[in-house]
N, C-alpha and C positions, 0 to 999 in steps of 0.2 A: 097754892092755887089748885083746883081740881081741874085738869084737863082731858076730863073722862067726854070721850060721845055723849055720853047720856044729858050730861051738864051743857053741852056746848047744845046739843038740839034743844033744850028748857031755858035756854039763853034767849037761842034765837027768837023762838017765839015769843017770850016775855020782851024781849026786846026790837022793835021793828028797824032802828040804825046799825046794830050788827048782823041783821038780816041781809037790810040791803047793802052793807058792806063785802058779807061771803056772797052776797051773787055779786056784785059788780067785782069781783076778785077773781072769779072762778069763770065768768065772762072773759074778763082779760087775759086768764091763762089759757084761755080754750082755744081765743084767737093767737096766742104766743105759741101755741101749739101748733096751730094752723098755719100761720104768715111767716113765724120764725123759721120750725123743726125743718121745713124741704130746702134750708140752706146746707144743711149736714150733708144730706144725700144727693146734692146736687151734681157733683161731680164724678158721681158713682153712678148716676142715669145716661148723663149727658155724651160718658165716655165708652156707653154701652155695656157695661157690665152689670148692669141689672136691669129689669123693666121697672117703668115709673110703679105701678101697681103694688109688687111685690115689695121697692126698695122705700115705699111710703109703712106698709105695714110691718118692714123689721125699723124702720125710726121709730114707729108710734110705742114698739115693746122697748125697743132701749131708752129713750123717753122715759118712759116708766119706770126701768130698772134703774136709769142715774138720776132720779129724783128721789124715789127710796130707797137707794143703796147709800149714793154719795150724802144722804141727807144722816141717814143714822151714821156712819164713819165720822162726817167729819160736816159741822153746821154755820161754820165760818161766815159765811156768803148770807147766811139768813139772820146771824147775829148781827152782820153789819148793817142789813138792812132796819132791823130793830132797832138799833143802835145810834144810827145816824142821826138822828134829829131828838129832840126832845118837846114832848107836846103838851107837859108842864103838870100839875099836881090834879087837876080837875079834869077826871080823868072821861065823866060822860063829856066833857067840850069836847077832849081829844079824841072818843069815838065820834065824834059829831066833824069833827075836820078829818080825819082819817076817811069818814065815806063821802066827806068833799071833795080829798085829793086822789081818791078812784074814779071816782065820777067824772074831776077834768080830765081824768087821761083816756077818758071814753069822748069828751066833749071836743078835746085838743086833735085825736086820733080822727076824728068825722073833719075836723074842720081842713088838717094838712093834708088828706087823701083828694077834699075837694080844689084845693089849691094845687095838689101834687108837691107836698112839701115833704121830703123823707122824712120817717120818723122810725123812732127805734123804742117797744116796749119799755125795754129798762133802763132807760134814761127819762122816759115819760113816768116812771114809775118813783124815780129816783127825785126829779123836778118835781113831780107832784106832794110828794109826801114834805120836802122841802118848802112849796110853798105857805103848807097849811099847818108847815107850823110855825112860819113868822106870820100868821095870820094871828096864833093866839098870842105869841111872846109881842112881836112886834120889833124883834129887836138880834142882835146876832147869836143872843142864849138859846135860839130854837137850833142851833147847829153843834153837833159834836164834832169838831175841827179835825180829832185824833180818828174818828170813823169816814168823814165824810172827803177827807183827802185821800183813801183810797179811791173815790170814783174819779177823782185826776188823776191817781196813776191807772186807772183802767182803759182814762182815754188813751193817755200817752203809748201804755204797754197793748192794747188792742190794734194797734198801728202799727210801732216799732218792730214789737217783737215780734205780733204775726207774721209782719214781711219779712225780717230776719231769720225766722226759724224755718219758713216756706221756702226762703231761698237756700239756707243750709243743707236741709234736707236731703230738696231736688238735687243741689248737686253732687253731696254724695251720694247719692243712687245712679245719677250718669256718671261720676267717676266707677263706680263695682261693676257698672253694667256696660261701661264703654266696649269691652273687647267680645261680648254676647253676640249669641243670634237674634233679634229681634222679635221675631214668633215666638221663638220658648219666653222669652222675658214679657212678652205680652201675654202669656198665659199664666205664669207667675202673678204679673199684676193685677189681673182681671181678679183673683181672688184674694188677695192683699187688699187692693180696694174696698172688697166689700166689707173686708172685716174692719179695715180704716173707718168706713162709714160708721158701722156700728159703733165705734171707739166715739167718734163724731159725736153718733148723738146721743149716747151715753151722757158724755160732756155738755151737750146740750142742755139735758134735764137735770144735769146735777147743778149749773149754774140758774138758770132761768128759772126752775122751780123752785130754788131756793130764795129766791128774791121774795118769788109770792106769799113763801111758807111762811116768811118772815112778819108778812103783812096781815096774816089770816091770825095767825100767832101774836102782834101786838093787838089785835083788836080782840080775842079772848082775853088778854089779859084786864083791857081799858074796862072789859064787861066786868070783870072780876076787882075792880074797883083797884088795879094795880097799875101806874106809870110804866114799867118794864119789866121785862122781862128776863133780867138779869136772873142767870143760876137757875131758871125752869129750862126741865127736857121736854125737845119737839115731843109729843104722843105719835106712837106709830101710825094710828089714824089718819090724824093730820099729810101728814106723808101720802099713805096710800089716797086720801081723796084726791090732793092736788098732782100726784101721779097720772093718778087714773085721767082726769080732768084732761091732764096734755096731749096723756097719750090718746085720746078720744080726741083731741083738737088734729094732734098729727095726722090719725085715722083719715080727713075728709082729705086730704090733697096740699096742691099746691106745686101744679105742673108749670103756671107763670111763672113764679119762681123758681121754679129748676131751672128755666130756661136761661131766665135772665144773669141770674148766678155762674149758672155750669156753662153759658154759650155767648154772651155779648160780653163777657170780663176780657176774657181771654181761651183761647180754642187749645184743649188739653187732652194728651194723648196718656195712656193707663197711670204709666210711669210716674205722671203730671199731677196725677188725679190723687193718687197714693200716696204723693209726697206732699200735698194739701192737705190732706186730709189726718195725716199723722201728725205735722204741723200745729194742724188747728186744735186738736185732742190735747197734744202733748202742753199749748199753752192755757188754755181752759182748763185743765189740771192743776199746772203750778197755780193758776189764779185762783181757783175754788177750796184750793188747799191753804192759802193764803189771806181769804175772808176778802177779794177784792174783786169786785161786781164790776162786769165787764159783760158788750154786746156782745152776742155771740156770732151773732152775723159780721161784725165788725172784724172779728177776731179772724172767721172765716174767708174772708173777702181779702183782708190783708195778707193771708197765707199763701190765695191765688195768683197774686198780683207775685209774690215773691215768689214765686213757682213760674211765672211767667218770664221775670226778670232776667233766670239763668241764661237765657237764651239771648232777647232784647230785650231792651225798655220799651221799643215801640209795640211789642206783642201785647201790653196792656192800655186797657182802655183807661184811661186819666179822670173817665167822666165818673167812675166810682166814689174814687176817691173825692173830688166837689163833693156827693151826694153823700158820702159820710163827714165830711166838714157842715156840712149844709144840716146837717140832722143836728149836729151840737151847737150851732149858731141860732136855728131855732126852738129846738127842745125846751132848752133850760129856761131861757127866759119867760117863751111862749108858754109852755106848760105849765109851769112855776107861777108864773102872775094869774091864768087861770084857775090855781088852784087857792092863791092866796086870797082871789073873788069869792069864790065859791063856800071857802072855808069860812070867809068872813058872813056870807049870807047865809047860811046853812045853819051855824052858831046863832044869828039871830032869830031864823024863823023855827029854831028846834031846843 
């Protein structure tokens, strides 16, 4: 399969559903850039050791760097996502459901913001592609059972382990730092932190980007008249565009969510911050190296909560957690039936 630039832009235009497949792809990453990335650095503004400004523009270059870095090392997280479902032999249907099930997750995303229904890209992302391909099978062959069981262990381990590894962390670091002066270990962490963050959203980009790349990646293939994409290399191209992409989504902001993240979870002092934040990296790591797609906000959120724990239970606000149970109770199905409509009328009128 030739997955030269030159080829992929004489696609596009010869083709108007893979067209509008890379913009409703590179839409969705712009806003996963935007809505997701200021989870990273959230705790790195919130606890004062950076300005919002500054700690927005070193996400949007790590962003960058762990979507092209993590992506050429190691493409797990992007083959799973290629992998997961199967959209059968016919391969213009399966471009034709493929820009179905982006399209619901732009359809699904407008609809739960007006309800106030949490919602999480790469579970929308995940739902969506899942529903549009029992749209063409009809039946449980659109699923790869051996792929598609890691996004339950992503639920399970975006929870478990963030909070477990959050709360390890934190307290070996109040064990080393019990008998300190407070001031110097506060100015120790002020700058651990920030390199925490960048570790953050490193992992960030290297997980989230790799979902998309996956999806930009099976629909060159569909054009190229091939089912999968088994045994073809990402193009570096590929990479740098949906890099570039996030890190330009992280660019505009995303001070609401700092706030909400870094200041209603639980109220976190450097130490707090640091041990969050190495946390959330260190488990986005084992996952990305392991091919298993996991929220990163989810991952994030859970490591606060375990970082809060060391201390009490009641330091953490409980109402997160609902609102990440509340995201997979609605995502999957909601998104997924959306997509399964879509796919199915899309496939008709195309």
């Amino acid at each position: 399969m030739d997955v030269s630039l030159a080829n992929f832009a004489q696609q596009m235009i010869a083709n108007p559903i893979l067209a509008i497949t890379v913009l409703l792809t590179l839409g969705v990453i712009f806003v996963n850039g935007w809505t997701d990335a200021p989870n990273a650095i959230a705790t790195c503004v919130t606890t004062r050791c950076m300005r919002v400004r500054s700690a927005i523009v070193m996400a949007a270059v790590f962003n960058f760097l762990g979507v092209l870095i993590m992506t050429h090392i190691n493409a797990s997280v992007a083959s799973t996502i290629s992998n997961m479902v199967d959209f059968g032999g016919n391969t213009q249907e399966a471009l034709v459901a493929l820009c179905a099930a982006l399209f619901s997750i732009v359809v699904y995303s407008v609809g739960a913001s007006v309800f106030g229904i949490p919602t999480s890209e790469s579970h929308s992302l995940i739902a969506g592609l899942t529903g549009a391909a029992f749209a063409i099978h009809g039946n449980m062959n659109a699923v790869n059972g051996a792929e598609w069981v890691k996004v339950i262990y992503g639920l399970v381990l975006s929870l478990v382990l963030g909070f477990a590894i959050g709360w390890l962390v934190c307290k070996i670091v109040s064990f080393v730092c019990a008998g300190l002066d407070r001031r110097s270990t506060n100015g120790f962490f002020k700058y651990a932190q920030i390199v925490g963050a960048a570790a953050m959203s490193f992992m960030h980009g290297a997980q989230d980007g790799q979902k998309f790349i996956g999806v930009l990646f099976l629909g060159m293939a569909f054009c190229n008249g091939q089912s999968s994409v088994e045994g073809i290399v990402i193009p570096v191209w590929l990479m740098l565009l949906c890099s570039t992409v996030m890190g330009l989504g992280t660019s505009v902001g995303g001070e609401k969510i700092i706030k909400s993240v870094g200041l209603d979870m639980v109220k976190l002092e450097k130490y707090q911050g640091f041990s969050a934040d190495a946390a959330s990296a260190a488990c986005l790591l084992g996952m990305t190296l392991t091919g298993i797609p996991v929220s990163t906000t989810h991952v994030k959120t859970s490591a606060i909560m375990g970082v809060g724990a060391v201390k009490r239970l009641s330091a953490i606000n409980f109402g997160v957690v609902k609102d990440m149970v509340l995201t997979w109770v609605f995502t999957f199905p909601g998104c997924g039936l959306i997509s399964f409509l879509m796919a199915q009328l899309f496939m008709f009128l195309f």
